[in-house]
C-alpha positions as CSV (number, residue, x, y, z in Angstrom):
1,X,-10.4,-15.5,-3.9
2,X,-6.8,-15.8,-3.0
3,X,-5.7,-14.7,0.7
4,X,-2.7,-12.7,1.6
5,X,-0.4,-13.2,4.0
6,X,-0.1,-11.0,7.1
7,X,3.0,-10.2,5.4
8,X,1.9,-9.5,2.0
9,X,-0.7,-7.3,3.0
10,X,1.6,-5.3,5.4
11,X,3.4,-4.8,2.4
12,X,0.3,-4.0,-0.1
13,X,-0.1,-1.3,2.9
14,X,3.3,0.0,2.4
15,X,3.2,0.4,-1.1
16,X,-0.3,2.0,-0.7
17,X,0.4,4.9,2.0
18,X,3.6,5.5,-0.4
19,X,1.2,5.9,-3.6
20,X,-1.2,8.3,-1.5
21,X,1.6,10.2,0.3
22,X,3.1,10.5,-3.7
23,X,-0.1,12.4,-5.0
24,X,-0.8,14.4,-2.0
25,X,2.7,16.2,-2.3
26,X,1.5,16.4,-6.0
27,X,-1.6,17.9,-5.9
């Protein structure tokens, strides 16, 4: 398994909440 960096996971957050905040609005 490869491990992410605090600062690639922050970012895998980000991109995450954006996606779920995205199809909320939608649906």
């Amino acid at each position: 398994m490869n491990y992410l960096t605090n600062g690639e996971r922050l970012y895998l957050k980000h991109l995450m909440s954006i996606n779920v905040h995205k199809t909320c609005f939608f649906l």
